[in-house]
C-alpha positions, 0 to 999 in steps of 0.5 A, spaced: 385 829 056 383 826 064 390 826 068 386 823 073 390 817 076 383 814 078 382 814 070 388 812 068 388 806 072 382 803 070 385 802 063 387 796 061 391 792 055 384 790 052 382 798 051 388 800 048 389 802 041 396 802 037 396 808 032 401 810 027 402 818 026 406 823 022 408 829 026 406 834 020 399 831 021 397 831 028 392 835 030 393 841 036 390 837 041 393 832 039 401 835 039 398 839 046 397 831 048 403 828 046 408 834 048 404 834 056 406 826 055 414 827 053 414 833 058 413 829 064 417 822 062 424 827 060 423 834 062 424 840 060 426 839 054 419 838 052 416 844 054 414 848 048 417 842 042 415 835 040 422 832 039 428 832 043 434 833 037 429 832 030 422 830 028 422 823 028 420 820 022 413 817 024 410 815 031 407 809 034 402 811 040 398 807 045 392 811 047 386 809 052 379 812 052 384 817 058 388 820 052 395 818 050 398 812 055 405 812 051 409 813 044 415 812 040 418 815 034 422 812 028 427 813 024 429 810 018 437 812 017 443 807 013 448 807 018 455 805 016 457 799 020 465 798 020 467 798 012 459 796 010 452 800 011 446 798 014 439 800 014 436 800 020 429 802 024 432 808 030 427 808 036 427 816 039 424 817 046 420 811 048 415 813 054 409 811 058 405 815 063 408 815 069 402 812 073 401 806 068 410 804 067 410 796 070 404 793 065 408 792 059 405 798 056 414 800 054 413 792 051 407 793 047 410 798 044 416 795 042 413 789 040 408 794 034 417 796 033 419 790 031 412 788 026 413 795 023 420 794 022 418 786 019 415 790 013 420 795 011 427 794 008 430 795 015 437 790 018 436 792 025 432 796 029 437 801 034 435 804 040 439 807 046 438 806 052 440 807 060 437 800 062 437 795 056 432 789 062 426 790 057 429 790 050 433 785 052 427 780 054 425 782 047 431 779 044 435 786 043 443 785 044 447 790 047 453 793 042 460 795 044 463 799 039 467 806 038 461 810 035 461 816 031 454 821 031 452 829 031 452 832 037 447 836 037 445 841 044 439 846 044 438 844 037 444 847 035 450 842 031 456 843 036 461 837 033 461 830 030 463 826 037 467 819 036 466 815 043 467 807 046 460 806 048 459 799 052 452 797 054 448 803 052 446 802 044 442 796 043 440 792 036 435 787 034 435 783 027 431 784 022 433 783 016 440 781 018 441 774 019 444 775 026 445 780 032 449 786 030 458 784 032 462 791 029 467 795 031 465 801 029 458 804 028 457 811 024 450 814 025 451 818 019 447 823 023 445 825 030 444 819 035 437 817 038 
């Protein structure tokens, strides 16, 4: 893969193809190639491992004729949301090339999120973010409520952790018929 930033500003929207992929079925340069991406965009969490707490589900990647531009994992997970459950389609570590950040290539993979998700049994889409501005030009709604998920470090379970959260924990609708409004949301696992 070029890491030139000459080659890769010459990719352009129009030369970018969308892929779907299942980790245990990646090639070795292609682990080495989506490694490399999610190391640079989060650190060293990701010198020697393609996932931060678990292996997503599956992954949608944008690649150019430079090699991997940007991905994001999925995973599909019931949550309980006050007294009821729902399903929900989880976003995990969403990330473009630092010399290609500001073209939308973040919302092109938002918006192949959102497609995936109209095909599944899926009630919300979840994702946790810092800066929720390009989610919610997507139509993402902030959710304050008291959460509950594992907390994992150095992929090690240390404790079930229960936490206000304000701002940080963003939903879309799917199936659901409007933006999810709880008080208590259960990740039934480790947060994304």
């Amino acid at each position: 893969m070029s890491t030139e930033p000459s080659a890769a500003r010459a990719a352009s929207p129009e030369a970018i193809s969308v892929e779907r992929w299942v980790d245990s079925a990646l090639s070795q340069v292609d682990r080495a190639a989506l490694r490399d991406l999610l190391h640079a965009a989060f650190g060293d969490c990701f010198v020697d491992r393609i996932f931060f707490k678990q292996i997503p589900h599956e992954r949608i990647v944008l690649r150019t004729e430079v090699g991997i531009v940007g991905q994001c994992g999925l995973d599909h997970r019931v949550m309980r949301a006050d007294d009821g459950l729902i399903y929900t389609l989880g976003v995990i570590d969403l990330c473009v090339r630092e010399e290609l950040r500001g073209r939308r290539y973040g919302e092109r993979l938002m918006r192949e999120v959102l497609a995936v998700a109209r095909t599944r049994s899926v009630d919300h889409v979840i994702l946790v973010a810092n800066d929720g501005r390009i989610y919610q030009r997507l139509g993402f709604s902030p959710l304050t409520a008291q959460v509950t998920w594992l907390g994992i470090e150095d992929l090690n379970s240390v404790a079930v952790l229960t936490e206000t959260l304000t701002d940080e924990i963003y939903t879309h609708p799917i199936r659901a018929p409007h933006p999810l409004r709880i008080r208590h949301l259960d990740f039934l696992g480790y947060m994304f």
